[in-house]
C-alpha positions as CSV (number, residue, x, y, z in Angstrom):
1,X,-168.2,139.8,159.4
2,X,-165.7,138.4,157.2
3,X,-162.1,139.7,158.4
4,X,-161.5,142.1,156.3
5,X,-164.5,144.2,157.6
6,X,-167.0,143.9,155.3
7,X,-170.5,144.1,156.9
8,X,-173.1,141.9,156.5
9,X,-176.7,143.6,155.6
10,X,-179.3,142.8,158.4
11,X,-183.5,143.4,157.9
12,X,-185.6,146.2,158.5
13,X,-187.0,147.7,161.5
14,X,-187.9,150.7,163.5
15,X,-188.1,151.0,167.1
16,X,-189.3,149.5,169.7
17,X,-190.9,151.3,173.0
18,X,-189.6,151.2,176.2
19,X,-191.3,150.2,179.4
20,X,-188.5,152.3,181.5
21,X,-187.4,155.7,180.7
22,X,-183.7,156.2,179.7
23,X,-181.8,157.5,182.7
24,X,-180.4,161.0,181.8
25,X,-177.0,159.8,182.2
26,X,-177.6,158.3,179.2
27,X,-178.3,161.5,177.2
28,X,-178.8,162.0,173.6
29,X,-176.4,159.0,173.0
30,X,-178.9,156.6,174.3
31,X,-181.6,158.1,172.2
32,X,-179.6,157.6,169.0
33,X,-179.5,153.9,170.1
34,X,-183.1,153.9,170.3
35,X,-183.5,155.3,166.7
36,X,-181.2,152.4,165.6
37,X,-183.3,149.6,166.3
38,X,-185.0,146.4,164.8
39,X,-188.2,145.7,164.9
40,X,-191.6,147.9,165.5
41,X,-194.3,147.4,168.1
42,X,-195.3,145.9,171.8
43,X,-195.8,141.7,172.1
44,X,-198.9,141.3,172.8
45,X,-199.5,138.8,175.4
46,X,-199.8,134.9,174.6
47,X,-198.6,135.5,171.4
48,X,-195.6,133.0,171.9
49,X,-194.7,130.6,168.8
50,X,-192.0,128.4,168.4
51,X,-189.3,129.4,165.9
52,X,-186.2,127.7,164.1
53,X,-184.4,131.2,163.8
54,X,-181.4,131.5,166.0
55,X,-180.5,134.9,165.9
56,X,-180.1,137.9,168.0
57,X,-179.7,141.7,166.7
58,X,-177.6,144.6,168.6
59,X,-176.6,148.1,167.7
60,X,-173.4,149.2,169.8
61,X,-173.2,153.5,169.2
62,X,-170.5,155.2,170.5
63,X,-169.7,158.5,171.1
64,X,-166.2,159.5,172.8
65,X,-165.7,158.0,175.7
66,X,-169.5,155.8,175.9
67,X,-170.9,153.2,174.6
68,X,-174.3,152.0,174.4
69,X,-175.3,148.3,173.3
70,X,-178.9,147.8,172.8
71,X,-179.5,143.9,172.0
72,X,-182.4,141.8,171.0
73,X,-183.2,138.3,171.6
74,X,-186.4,136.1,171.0
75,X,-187.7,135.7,174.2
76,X,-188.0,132.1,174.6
77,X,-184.2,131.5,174.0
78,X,-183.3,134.3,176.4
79,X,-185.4,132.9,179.5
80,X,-184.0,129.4,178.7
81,X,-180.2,131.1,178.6
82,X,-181.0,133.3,181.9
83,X,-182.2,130.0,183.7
84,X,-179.3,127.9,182.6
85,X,-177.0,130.6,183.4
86,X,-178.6,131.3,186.8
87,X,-178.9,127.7,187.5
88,X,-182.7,127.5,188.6
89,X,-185.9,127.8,187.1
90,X,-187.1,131.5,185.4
91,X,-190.7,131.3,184.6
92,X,-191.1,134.6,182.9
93,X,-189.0,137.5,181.5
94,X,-189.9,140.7,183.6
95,X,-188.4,144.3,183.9
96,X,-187.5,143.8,187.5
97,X,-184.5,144.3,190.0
98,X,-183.8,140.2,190.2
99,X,-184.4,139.4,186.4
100,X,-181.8,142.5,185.7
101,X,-179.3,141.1,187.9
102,X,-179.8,137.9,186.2
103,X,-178.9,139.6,182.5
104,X,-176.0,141.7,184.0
105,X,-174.4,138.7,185.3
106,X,-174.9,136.8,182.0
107,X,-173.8,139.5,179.8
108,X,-170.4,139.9,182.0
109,X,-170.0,136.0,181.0
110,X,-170.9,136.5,177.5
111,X,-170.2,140.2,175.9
112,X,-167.0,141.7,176.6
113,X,-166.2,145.0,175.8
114,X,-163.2,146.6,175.6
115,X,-162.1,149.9,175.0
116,X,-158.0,150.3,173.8
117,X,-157.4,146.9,175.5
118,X,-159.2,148.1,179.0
119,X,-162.5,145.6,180.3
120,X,-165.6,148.2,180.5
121,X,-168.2,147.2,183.3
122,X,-172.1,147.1,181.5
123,X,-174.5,149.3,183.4
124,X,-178.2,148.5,182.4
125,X,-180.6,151.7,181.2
126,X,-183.5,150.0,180.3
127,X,-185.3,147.1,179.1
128,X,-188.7,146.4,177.6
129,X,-190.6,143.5,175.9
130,X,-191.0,144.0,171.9
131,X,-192.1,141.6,168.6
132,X,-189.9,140.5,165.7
133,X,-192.0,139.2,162.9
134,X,-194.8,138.8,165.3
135,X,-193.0,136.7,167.9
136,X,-192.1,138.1,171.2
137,X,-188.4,139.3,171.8
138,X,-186.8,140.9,174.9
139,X,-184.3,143.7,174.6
140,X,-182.1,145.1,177.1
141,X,-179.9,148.8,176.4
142,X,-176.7,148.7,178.4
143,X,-174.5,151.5,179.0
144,X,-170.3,151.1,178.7
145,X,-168.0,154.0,179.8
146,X,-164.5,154.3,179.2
147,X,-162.1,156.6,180.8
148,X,-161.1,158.4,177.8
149,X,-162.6,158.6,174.4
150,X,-162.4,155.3,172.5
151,X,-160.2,154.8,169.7
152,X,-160.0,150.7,169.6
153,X,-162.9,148.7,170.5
154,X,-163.0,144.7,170.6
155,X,-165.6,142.5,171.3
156,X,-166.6,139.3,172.3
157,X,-170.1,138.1,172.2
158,X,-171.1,134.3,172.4
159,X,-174.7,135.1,173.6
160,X,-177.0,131.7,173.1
161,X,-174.1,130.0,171.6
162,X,-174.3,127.6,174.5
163,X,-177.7,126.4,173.3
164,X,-177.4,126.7,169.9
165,X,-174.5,125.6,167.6
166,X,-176.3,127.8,164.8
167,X,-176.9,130.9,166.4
168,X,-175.7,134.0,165.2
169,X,-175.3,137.4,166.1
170,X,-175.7,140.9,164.4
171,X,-174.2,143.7,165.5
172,X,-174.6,147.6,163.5
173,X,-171.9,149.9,165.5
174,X,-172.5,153.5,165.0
175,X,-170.0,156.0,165.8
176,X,-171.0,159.8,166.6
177,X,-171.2,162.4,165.4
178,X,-170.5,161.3,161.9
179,X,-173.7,158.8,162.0
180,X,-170.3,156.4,160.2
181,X,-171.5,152.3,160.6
182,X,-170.6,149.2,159.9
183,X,-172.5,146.0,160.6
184,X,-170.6,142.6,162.0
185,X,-171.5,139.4,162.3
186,X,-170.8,136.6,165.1
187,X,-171.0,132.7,165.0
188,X,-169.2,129.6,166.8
189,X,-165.8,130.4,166.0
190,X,-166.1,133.7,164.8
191,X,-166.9,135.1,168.3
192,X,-164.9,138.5,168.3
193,X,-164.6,141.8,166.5
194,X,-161.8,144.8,166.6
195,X,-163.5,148.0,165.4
196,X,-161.1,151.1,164.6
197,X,-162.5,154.5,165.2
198,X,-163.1,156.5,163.0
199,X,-164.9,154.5,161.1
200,X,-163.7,154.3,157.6
């Protein structure tokens, strides 16, 4: 986003479907995120092609005192950003315990939340495999919970920009139970966002 706040527009989509159901912890909140998202329909298998478009998509919807960050990324850039980060080969996404401690521990390195100045600890709900303009893409819903409903959130998110000096990142926050959003837009340099709520 530009600093005075203005969104950027992002493309269409619907939702995708999960391979895990959302914990009930998550509640309605996490459903709302669901409704948010890019993109419609399962990869189908062997579908891989390459592609020149660096660029992931999140929605972040927040609703007193959680968060929920739902984020997309083509799924060849995410297993070559898990297997750097991890330091060893990853042959294959997967929805499984040691993959999922893989993501946690790259999304603690590369999204950083904070809710009126405090650090908030991701907790994963759910992740499933999913296609963006018939290419396969990986998306992951995370769970942020803050001790009192938030009133100043910042950001941080450099996700891929260690493999790619064009990536960007799109982020639509939501904020409950207006439905009031704004979309934001990250790049090298422009890595952080302060969000005021309620949105205005």
């Amino acid at each position: 986003m530009d600093r005075a706040g203005r969104g950027i527009p992002v493309g269409r989509g619907g939702d995708p479907i999960a391979k895990k159901p959302t914990p009930a912890a998550a509640g309605a909140l996490a459903s709302a995120v669901a409704l948010l998202l890019l993109g419609t329909g399962a990869a189908p298998a062997g579908s891989h092609r390459p592609h020149d478009l660096h660029i992931t998509y999140g929605n972040l919807a927040v609703e007193g005192a959680t968060a929920v960050y739902q984020i997309r990324v083509f799924r060849d850039d995410l297993v070559a950003a898990l297997a750097g980060h991890a330091g060893e080969s990853l042959l294959d996404m997967a929805a499984s315990p040691e993959v999922d401690a893989i993501f946690l521990d790259y999304m603690e390195a590369h999204v950083r939340i904070r809710a009126d100045g405090v650090l908030l600890e991701p907790a994963l709900l759910a992740s499933g495999e999913d296609e963006l303009d018939r290419e396969p893409v990986w998306w992951y819903r995370v769970q942020y919970r803050a001790d009192a409903p938030v009133r100043q959130l910042s950001m941080v998110n450099t996700v891929l920009f260690e493999l790619f000096d064009d990536q960007r990142n799109i982020l639509r926050v939501v904020h409950f139970p207006g439905e009031a959003r704004r979309t934001y837009y990250f790049a090298p340099g422009e890595d952080s966002i302060h969000v005021s709520f309620p949105l205005q």
